[in-house]
Each structure stands twice: as structure tokens, then as C-alpha cells.
N, C-alpha and C positions, 0 to 999 in steps of 0.2 A: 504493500500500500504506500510506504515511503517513497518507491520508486514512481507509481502513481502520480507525485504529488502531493496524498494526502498526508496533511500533520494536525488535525483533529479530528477526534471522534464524539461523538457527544448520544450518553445511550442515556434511555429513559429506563428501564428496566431490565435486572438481568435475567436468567434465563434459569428457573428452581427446578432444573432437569438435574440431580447431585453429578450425573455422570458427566454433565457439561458443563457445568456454575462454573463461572468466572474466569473459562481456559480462555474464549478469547480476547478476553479484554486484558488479560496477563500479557496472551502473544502481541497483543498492539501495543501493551507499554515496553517491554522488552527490545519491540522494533523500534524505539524512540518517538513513537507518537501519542501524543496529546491523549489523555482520555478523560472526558466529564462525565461523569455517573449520577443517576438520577433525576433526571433531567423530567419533572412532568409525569413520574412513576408512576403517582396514582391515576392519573387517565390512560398510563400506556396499559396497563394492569387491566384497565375497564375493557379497553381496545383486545384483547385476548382473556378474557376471562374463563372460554371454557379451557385451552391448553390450559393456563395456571391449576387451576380446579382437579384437573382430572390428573396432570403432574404429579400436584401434592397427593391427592387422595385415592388416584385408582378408582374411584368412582363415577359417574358422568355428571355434567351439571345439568340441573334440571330446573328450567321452565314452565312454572304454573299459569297458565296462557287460559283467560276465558272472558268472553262478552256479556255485560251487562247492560240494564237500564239502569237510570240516576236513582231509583228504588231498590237496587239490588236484586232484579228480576232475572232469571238466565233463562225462563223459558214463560207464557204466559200458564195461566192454571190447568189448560187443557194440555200442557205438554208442547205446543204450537211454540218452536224456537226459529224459526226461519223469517226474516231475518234479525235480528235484534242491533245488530248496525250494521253502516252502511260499506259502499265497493272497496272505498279506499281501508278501511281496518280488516276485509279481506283480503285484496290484496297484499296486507305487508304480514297478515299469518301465512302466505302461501312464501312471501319473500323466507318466514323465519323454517317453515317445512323443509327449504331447500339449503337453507342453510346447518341446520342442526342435521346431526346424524339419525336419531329416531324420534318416532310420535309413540306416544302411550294414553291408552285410554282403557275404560273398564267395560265389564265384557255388557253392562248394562246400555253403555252408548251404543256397543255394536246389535244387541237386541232393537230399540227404539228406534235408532236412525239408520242403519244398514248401511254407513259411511265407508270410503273408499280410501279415506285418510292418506291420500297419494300429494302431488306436489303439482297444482294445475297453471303454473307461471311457464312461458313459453321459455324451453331450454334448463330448464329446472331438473333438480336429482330427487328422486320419492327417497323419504326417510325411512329406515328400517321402522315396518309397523309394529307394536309392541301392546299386546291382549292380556289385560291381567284378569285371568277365567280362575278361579278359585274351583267353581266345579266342572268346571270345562261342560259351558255351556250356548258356547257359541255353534250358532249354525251351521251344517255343513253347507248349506247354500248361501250363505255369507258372503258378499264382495269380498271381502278379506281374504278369505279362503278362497273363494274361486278364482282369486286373481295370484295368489301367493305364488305360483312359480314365475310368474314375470316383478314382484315385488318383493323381499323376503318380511317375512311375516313371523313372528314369535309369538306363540302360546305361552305365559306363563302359568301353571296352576299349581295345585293342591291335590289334584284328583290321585290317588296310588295306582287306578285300574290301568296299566299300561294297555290292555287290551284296547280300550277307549283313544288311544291314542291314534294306533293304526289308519282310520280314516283318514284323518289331518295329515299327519306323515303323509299317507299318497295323493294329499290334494297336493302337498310343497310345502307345508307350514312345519316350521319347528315348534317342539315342544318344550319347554324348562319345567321341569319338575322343582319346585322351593318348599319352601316349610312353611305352615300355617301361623297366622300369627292372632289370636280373639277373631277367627273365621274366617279371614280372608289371606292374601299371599304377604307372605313378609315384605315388606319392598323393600328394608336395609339390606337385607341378604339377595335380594332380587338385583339391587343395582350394585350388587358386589362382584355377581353371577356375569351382568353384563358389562363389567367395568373388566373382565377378564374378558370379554370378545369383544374388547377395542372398543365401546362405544362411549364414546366421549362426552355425547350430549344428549337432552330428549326434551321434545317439548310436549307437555304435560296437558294434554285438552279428554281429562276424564271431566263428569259431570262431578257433583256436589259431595257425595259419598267418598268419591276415589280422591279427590282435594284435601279433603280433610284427614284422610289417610296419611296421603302422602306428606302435610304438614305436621302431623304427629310422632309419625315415624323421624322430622328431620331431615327429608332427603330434598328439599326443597330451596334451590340458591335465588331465584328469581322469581317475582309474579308478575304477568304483564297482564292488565287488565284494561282491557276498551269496555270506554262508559261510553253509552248512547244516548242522548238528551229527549229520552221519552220515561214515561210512567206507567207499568204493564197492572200494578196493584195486585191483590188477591194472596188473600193469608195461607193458601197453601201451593201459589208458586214456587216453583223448584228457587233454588238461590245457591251460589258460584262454591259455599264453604256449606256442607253439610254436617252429619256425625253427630258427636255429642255437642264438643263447643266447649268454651272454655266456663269454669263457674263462675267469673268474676273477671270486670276488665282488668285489673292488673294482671292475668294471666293470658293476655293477648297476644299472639304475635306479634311481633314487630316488624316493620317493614322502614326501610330506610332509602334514602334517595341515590340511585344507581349512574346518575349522571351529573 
């Protein structure tokens, strides 16, 4: 680089890979050139948040992505969720589909909606789809499943019966067998499972149930929440966090500002 020309470097962040940390910035001062460090860290950090993430923890980062009304409605009382906002906060979950590695949802969305959960941006990569089926109860005529040998598609559940399995297998869907955790799929050990085949990130578009899951559990780095400026009402519309809930607002999530 000397010979280049260059005689500064100036890095925002270094690089928490142990096998890599700080070899090249050792070889640029060694060569006699300039090195300033930290330069803007915490935005460079923001700028790669899922490599950092997955770096440190072998885990994936995960994305709790869902549409609301100014009411906290995810769906009107009859179930009717189409559309609840408008083209442009579709099209940038379709931007975030192509950009993360996997979608996960519960096998309750793939009953109700019969979703294809693909990547419909022109030039776009589909995210490994991700079925968290506790009794493996998704349908064998599922989009999901009928499509899984041009998409890969993961079962994860609870069910022991391997026999059960075999269908799925020869539509093209893989299966993960995890441990049960108060009735449903462990997801710490789930995103352990798939933090061992490479997968870095997943965006999170279960309903109400699997949300609140998945925030209990902990395995949740981000929530991206599109509010729509309308009013759906009705005391027993679905809503984005289901489950139990917390007793008491001091025991509330926290959420903090990401930019």
C-alpha cells in the first residue's frame, strides 16, 4: 500500500472475527503507514450488524418485523389482515426478505394465510423458509411444501414420529427435530441448531403467539414495526405481541433506538 501511495488508513471498526482481530491493521503499521482507529465505530457496527452478531454468538440475528394500525391492530376481528399498510412498507419487507438469509414464521400463519414467504423484488434471492411446526402440522399441500425443492424450506418441530416425516422429506422440505420447551419448539436451541448451518440472519414475520415467544426466549436483536395511520378497533383483534405479557410495566421490554 506504501508503494500505492497510501500513508493513511482510517478504520471505523475492527473486525471481532478472534482469528482475524487486528492482523491487518498490525500489517499497515508495521509497513509505516498511518493508522486511525475508531473512526464512527458505533455507526460502522450498525452498518454490519448481522456479521458482528453472528461472529460473537454463532447465533443469527433476528428480526421481529410486523404491520400495524396506530391501535395496535395486526389483523381486523375477523382475521381480514390484507392490507394493513400500504406498497411502499411492502416493498422494503420484500427489500429486507432479500437481504437476510431466512424468514420464520409459525406453522399457525402457514395454516391461515397459505403464504409463499419467497422474495417478490425483481432480481431478489428467497430467504431460506423457516416452519416452526411443534406438531408438525402443516399441510402437505402447502405452498411451502409444494414449492420447497425450488426454495429450501425447514421444518422445525417437536413431533418424535419420524414416520411423519417421510412425506415432507419427499416433497424437498427438511426436517429439524429440537426439544420442546412449555409446548412449543425451543427456539434458543433452534437458533443454535441453525446458527451451525451458516445462517446468519432471519426475519421474524410469525403472528402474535410466535412474537412473544420469541421475545421471551431472548433470541430477538431487532423489531421493525410499520404503523399505518388507521384505526381497525375490536377487543378481540389479533395484536403484533401475544402470550402471556409481562405483569407489570417495569417488566417490559425494552427497545432502544437503532439509528
Amino acid at each position: 500500500m506504501r508503494e500505492a501511495g497510501i500513508g493513511r488508513v482510517v478504520v471505523g471498526s475492527g473486525d471481532p472475527n478472534p482469528l482475524v482481530a487486528g492482523k491487518g491493521i498490525r500489517i499497515l503499521k508495521e509497513a509505516g503507514i498511518e493508522v486511525t482507529e475508531h473512526v464512527l465505530e458505533e455507526e460502522c457496527r450498525r452498518l454490519n450488524e448481522v456479521f458482528f452478531h453472528y461472529i460473537k454468538t454463532k447465533r443469527p440475528f433476528v428480526v421481529m418485523k410486523y404491520a400495524m394500525t396506530m391501535d395496535g391492530k395486526i389483523a381486523a376481528y375477523t382475521g381480514a389482515s390484507r392490507w394493513v399498510t400500504g406498497e411502499e412498507a411492502r416493498a422494503h419487507v420484500q427489500q429486507q426478505r432479500n437481504r437476510l438469509t431466512a424468514i420464520m414464521v409459525g406453522v399457525g400463519t402457514v395454516l391461515a394465510d397459505d403464504p409463499m414467504l419467497t422474495c417478490r423484488m425483481e432480481g431478489g434471492r428467497n430467504p431460506v423458509r423457516i416452519i416452526c411446526d411443534t406438531g408438525l402440522r402443516t399441510p402437505l399441500t402447502a405452498k411451502v411444501v409444494a414449492t420447497a425443492p425450488e426454495v429450501p424450506t425447514i421444518l422445525a418441530t417437536c413431533c418424535p414420529d419420524r414416520d411423519r416425516y417421510r412425506p415432507y422429506e419427499a416433497a424437498g422440505c427438511r426436517i429439524l427435530h429440537v426439544p420442546e420447551k412449555e409446548g412449543h419448539v425451543d427456539l434458543k436451541t433452534l437458533m443454535e441448531v441453525l446458527g451451525q448451518e451458516s445462517i446468519d440472519s432471519i426475519l421474524l414475520e410469525g403472528g402474535g403467539t410466535l412474537n412473544w415467544s420469541a421475545l421471551e426466549a431472548g433470541i430477538v436483536q431487532k423489531v421493525q414495526a410499520y404503523i399505518a395511520p388507521k384505526l381497525f378497533g375490536g377487543r378481540d383483534a389479533r395484536t403484533p405481541v401475544e402470550g402471556t405479557g409481562v405483569p407489570d410495566p417495569g417488566a417490559a421490554f425494552g427497545l432502544k433506538t437503532a439509528f
